[in-house]
Rosetta silent file (secondary structure, phi, psi, omega in degrees, C-alpha in Angstrom):
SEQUENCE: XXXXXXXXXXXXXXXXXXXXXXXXXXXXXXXXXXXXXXXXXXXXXXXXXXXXXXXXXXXXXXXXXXXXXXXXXXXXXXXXXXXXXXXXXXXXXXXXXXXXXXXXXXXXXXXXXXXXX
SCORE:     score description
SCORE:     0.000 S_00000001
   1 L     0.000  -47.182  157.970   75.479   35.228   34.105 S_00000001
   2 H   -45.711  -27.199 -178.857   75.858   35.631   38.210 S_00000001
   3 H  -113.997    7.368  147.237   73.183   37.160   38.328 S_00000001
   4 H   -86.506  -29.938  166.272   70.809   35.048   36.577 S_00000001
   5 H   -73.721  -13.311  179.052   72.329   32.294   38.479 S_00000001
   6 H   -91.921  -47.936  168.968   71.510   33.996   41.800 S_00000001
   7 H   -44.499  -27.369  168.889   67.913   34.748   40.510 S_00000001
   8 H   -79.410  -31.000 -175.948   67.428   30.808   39.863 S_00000001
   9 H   -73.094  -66.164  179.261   68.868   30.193   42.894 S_00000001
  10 H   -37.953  -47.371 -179.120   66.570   32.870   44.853 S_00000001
  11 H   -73.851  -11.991 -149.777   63.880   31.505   43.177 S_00000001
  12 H  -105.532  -41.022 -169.353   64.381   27.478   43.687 S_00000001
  13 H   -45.992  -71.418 -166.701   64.824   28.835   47.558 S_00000001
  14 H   -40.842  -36.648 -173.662   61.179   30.392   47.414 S_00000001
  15 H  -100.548    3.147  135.986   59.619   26.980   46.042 S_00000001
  16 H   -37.231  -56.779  164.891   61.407   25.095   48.222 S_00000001
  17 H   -53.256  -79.309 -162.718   59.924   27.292   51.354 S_00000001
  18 L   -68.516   -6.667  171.382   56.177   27.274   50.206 S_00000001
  19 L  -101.976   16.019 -178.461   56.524   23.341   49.592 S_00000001
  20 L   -99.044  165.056 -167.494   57.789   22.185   52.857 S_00000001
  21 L   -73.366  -19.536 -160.755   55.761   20.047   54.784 S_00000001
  22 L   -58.518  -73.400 -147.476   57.456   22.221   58.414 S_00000001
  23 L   -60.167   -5.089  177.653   54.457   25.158   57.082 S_00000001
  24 L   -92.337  165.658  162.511   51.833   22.689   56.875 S_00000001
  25 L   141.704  149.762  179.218   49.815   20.112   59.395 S_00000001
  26 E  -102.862  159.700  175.061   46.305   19.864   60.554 S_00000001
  27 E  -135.196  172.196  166.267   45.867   20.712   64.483 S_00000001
  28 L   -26.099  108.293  166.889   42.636   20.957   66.569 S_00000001
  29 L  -151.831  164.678 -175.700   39.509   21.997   65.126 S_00000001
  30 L   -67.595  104.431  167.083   35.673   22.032   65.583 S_00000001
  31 E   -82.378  108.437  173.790   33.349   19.560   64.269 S_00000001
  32 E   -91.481  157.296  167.216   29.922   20.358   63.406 S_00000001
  33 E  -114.948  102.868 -172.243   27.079   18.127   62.646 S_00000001
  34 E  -112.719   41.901 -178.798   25.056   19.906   59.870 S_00000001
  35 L   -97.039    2.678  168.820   23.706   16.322   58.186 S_00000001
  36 L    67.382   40.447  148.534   20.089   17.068   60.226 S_00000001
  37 L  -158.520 -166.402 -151.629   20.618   13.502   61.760 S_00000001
  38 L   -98.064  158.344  178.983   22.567   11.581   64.470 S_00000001
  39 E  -120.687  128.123  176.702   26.505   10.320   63.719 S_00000001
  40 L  -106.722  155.461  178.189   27.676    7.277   64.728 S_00000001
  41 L    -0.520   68.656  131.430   31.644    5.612   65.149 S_00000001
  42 L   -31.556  111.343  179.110   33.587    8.779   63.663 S_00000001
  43 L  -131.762 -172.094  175.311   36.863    7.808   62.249 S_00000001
  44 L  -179.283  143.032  176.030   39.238    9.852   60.003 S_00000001
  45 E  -163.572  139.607 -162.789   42.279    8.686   57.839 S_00000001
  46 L   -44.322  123.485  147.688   44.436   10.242   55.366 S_00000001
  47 L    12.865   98.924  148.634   43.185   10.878   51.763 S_00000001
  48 L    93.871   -4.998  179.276   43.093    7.872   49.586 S_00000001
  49 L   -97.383  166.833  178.934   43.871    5.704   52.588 S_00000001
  50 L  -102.447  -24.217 -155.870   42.359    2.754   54.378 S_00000001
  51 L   -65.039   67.268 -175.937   44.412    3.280   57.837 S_00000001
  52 L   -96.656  161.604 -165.414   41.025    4.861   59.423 S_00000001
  53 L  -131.354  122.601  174.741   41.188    6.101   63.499 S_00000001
  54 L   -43.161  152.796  171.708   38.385    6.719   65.774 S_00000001
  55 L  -129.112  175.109 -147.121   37.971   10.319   66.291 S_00000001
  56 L   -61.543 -173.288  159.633   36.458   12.084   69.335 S_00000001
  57 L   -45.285   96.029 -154.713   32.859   11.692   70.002 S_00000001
  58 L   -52.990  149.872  163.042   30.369   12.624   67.648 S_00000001
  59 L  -111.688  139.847  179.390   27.981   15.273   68.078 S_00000001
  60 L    -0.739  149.612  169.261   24.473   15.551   68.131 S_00000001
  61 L   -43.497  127.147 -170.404   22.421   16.775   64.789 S_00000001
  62 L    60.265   27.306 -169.752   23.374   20.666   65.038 S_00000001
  63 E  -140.141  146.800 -172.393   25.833   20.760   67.682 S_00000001
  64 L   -88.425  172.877  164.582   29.732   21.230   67.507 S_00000001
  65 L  -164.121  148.926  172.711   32.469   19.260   69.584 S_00000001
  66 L   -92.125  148.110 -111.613   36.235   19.986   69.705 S_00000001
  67 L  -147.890   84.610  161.560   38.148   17.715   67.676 S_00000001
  68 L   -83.078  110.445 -155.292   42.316   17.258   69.138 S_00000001
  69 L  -130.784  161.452  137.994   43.222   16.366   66.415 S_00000001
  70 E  -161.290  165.940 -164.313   47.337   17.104   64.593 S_00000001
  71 E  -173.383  105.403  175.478   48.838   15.100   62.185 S_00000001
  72 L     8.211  -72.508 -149.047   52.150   16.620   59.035 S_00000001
  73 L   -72.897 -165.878 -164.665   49.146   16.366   56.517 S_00000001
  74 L  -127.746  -63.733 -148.920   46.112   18.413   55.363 S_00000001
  75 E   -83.195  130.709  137.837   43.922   16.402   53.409 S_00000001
  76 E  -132.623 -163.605 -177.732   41.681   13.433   54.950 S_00000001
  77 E  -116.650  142.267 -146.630   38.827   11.451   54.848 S_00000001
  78 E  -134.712  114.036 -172.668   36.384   11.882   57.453 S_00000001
  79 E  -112.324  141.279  159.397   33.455    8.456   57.796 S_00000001
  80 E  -152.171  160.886  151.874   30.456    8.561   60.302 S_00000001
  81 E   -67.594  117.513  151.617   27.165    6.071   60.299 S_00000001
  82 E  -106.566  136.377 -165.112   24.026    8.727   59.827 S_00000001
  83 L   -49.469  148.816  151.784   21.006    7.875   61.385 S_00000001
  84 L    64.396   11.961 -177.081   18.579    6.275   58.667 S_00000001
  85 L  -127.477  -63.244 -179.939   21.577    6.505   55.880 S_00000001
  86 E   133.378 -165.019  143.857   24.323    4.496   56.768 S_00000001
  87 E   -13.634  131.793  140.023   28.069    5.074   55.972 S_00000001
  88 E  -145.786  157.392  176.999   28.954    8.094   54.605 S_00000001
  89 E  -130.781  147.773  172.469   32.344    9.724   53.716 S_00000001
  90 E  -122.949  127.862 -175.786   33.731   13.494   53.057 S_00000001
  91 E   -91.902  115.508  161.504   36.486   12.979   50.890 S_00000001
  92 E    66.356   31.544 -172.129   39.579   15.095   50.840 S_00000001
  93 E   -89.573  127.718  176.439   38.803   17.856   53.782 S_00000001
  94 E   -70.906  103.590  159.205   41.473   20.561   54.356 S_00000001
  95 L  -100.331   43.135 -179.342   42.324   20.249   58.040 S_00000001
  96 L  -107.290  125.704 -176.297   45.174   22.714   57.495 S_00000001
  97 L    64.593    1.704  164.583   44.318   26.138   58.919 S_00000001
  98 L   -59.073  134.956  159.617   40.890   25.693   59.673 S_00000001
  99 L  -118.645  127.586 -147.319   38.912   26.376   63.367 S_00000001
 100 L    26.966  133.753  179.601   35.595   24.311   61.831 S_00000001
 101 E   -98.026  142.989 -178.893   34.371   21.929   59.727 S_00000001
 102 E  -132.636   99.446 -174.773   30.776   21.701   59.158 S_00000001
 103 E   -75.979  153.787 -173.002   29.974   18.228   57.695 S_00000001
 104 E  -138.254  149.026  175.640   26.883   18.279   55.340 S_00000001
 105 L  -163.551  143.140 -155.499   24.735   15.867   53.502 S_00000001
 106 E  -147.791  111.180  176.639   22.203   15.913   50.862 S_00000001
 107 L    -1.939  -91.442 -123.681   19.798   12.727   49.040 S_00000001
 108 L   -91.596  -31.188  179.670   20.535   14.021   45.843 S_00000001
 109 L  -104.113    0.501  158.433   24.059   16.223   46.135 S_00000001
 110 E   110.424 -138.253  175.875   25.879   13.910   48.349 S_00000001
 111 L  -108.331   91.720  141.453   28.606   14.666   50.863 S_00000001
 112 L  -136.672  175.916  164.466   30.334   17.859   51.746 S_00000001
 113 L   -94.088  169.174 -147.950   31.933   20.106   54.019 S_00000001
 114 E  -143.405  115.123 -169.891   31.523   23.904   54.768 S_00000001
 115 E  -110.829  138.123  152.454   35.214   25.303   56.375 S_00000001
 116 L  -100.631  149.156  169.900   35.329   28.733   58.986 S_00000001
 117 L  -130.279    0.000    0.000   38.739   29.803   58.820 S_00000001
């Protein structure tokens, strides 16, 4: 019986460890602009939230910029104006572990991003 209680225990430790928030958090990474047009007033604000925050300066159709970015969480939502489109948002992008995001856009398949890690 000790030693299934130390095995429950050992184990409750482990998913304890892999769920804390201390191993998690997005930090600085590289924004590309792969939407073949120009980006306008960049924000970003957690997943599912309204609370959006300018982010650095956009860059150019095909050109990166470095992003300072840190924040606990991982997921957000990332808005720009694109030339001749309007709004658009990428939904849910893992800024955890990342060094670039490569935002994308397509008529007909929408909005996503393309992660180097």
């Amino acid at each position: 019986m000790v030693t299934a209680m130390k095995t429950h225990a050992f184990a409750a430790i482990l998913l304890s460890a892999a769920a804390s928030p201390a191993l998690a958090g997005a930090s600085g990474f590289t924004l590309v602009n792969g939407t073949g047009g120009a980006l306008a007033a960049l924000s970003i604000a957690r997943s599912g939230t309204t609370a959006w925050k300018p982010l650095a300066d956009a860059p150019s159709a095909g050109a990166r910029a470095a992003v300072n970015f840190k924040d606990p969480d991982c997921a957000f939502d990332i808005r720009a104006n694109v030339a001749g489109v309007g709004p658009v948002t990428w939904a849910g992008v893992n800024l955890c572990d990342v060094k670039s995001v490569t935002l994308k856009r397509d008529p007909s398949a929408g909005a996503w991003v393309d992660y180097d890690q």
